[in-house]
C-alpha positions in Angstrom: 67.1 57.9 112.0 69.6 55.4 110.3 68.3 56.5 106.9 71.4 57.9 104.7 69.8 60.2 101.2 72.2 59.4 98.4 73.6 62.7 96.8 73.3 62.6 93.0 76.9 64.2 91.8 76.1 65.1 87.9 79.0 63.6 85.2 80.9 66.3 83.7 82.8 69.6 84.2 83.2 70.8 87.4 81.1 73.7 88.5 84.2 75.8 90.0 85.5 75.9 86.8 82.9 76.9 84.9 82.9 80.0 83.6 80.1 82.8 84.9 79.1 85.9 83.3 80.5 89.2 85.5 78.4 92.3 84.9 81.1 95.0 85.3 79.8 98.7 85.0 81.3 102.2 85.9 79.4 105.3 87.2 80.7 108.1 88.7 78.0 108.6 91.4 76.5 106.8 94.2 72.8 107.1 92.6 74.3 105.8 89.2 75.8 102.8 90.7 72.4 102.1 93.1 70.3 102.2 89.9 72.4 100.1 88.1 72.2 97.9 91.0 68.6 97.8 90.8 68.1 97.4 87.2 70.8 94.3 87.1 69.7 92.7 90.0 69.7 88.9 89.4 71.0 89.4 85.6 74.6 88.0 86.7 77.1 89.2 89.6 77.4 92.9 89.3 80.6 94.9 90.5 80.4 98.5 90.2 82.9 101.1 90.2 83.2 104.9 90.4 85.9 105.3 88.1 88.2 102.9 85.5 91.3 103.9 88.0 89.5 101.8 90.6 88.5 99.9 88.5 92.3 98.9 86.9 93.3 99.2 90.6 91.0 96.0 91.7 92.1 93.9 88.6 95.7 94.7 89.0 95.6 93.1 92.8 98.3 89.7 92.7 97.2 86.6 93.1 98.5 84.6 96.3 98.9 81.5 96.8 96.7 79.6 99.1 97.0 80.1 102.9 99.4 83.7 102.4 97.4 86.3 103.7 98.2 89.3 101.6 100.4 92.5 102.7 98.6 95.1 104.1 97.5 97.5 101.4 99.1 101.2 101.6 97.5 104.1 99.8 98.7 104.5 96.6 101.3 107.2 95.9 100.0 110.4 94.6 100.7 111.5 91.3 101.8 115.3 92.3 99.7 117.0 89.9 96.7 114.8 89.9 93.5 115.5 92.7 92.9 111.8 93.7 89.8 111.1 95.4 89.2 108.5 97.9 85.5 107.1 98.3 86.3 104.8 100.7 87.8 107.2 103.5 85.7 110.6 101.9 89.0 112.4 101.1 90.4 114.4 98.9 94.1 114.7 98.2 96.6 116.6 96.7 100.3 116.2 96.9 101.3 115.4 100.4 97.9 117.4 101.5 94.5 115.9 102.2 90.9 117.2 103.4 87.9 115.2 104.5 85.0 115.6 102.1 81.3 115.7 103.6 78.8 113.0 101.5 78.0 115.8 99.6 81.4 117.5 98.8 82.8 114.3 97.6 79.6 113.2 95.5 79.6 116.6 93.9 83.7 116.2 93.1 83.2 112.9 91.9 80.6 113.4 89.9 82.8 116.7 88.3 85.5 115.2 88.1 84.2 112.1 85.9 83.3 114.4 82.9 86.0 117.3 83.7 85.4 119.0 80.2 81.6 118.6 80.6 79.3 121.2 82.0 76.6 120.3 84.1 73.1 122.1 84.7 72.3 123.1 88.2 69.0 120.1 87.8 71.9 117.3 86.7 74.1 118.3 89.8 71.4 118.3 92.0 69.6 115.0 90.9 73.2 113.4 91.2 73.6 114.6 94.5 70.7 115.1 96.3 69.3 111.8 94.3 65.8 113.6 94.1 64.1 114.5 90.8 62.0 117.4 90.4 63.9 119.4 93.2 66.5 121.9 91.6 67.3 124.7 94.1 69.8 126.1 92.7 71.2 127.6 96.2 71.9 124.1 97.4 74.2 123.5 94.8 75.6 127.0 95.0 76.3 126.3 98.5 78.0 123.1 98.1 80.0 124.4 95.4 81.4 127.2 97.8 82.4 124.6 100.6 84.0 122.7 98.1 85.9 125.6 96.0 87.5 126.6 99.9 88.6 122.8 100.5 90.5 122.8 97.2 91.8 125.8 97.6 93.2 124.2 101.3 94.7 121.9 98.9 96.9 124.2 97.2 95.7 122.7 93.6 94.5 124.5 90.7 91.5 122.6 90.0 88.5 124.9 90.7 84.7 124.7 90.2 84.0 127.5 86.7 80.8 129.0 86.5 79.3 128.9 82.9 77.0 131.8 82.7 73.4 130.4 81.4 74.7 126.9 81.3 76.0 125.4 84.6 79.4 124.0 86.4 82.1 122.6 85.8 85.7 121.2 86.8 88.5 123.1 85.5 92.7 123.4 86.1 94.1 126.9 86.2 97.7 125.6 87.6 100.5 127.6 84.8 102.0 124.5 82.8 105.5 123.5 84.4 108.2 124.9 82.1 111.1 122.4 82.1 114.9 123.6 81.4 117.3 121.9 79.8 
C-alpha cells in the first residue's frame, strides 16, 4: 500500500508543443463528410466542413487569453444579395428574412449551392440526399425540389432550382443586376 511507481518523464521537447498533423477536408453534404470520416478515421484529427465560408469562419475566431470566456457569438450579418445557409439551426436566409429547412431541404440546398454552375443528375441528388445507392426515384427528388423552390420563393431571392431538360438540376440567380446611378 506504501509502494510509490516512479513515472519515467522522457528528456526533450515538450509534447504540447509539438506539432500534430490536422486532416482538414471540405464537403458539401452530410454523407460526404460521414465518409470522409470513415475513410480517415485514426489517420490524424479530422475536422470537416461543409463549405470554405465556415471553414474561414472557424479559423478567423480570436484567441483569448486564459480564464476570459469569450463574447457570446451573434449570427453573422447577411450579405443582402447572398442566400446564407445555416447547418447548425437548418435555416435558410435571405436579407432580414429566414425559413426553417427540413433535413432534406437544406441537404438538397447545400449540396446545390456548393457547385451552383454545376448540374446534377436526378441519381447524384438522390444518393447525396437520401444517402442510398441504387435508389433513384426521380419523384422524390422532384418533390423535394418543389418544397424547396416555394421556401425560396418565401424568401423573396432570385435563386431558383432550373430544370435542364435530359440532364438534371441545378442552382441558378434570376434577380435583374442592380443598376447603380451616378
Amino acid at each position: 500500500m506504501g509502494e510509490v511507481d516512479e513515472i519515467a518523464v522522457p528528456d526533450g521537447p515538450d509534447p504540447a508543443q509539438e506539432l500534430y498533423p490536422l486532416v482538414i477536408a471540405v464537403a458539401p453534404s452530410p454523407a460526404e463528410r460521414l465518409r470522409l470520416a470513415e475513410r480517415l478515421d485514426g489517420v490524424a484529427p479530422l475536422l470537416l466542413v461543409a463549405d470554405v465560408a465556415e471553414l474561414r469562419r472557424l479559423i478567423a475566431v480570436p484567441r483569448q487569453p486564459p480564464g476570459v470566456m469569450p463574447a457570446p457569438s451573434t449570427p453573422p450579418d447577411p450579405v443582402d444579395d447572398a442566400l446564407l445557409i445555416d447547418s447548425a439551426r437548418s435555416t435558410a436566409r435571405y436579407g432580414d428574412q429566414e425559413v426553417a429547412l427540413t433535413r432534406l431541404e437544406h441537404d438538397l440546398l447545400t449540396c446545390l449551392k456548393a457547385e451552383p454552375v454545376r448540374v446534377w443528375s436526378y441519381a447524384e441528388l438522390h444518393r447525396a440526399v437520401w444517402r442510398d445507392e441504387g435508389l433513384e426515384r426521380r419523384a422524390d427528388v422532384q418533390s423535394l425540389v418543389k418544397r424547396l423552390r416555394r421556401k425560396l420563393g418565401e424568401l423573396g431571392t432570385g435563386v431558383t432550382i432550373d430544370v435542364v431538360r435530359g440532364v438534371g438540376l441545378r442552382l441558378a440567380d434570376h434577380r435583374q443586376p442592380r443598376v447603380g446611378g451616378g
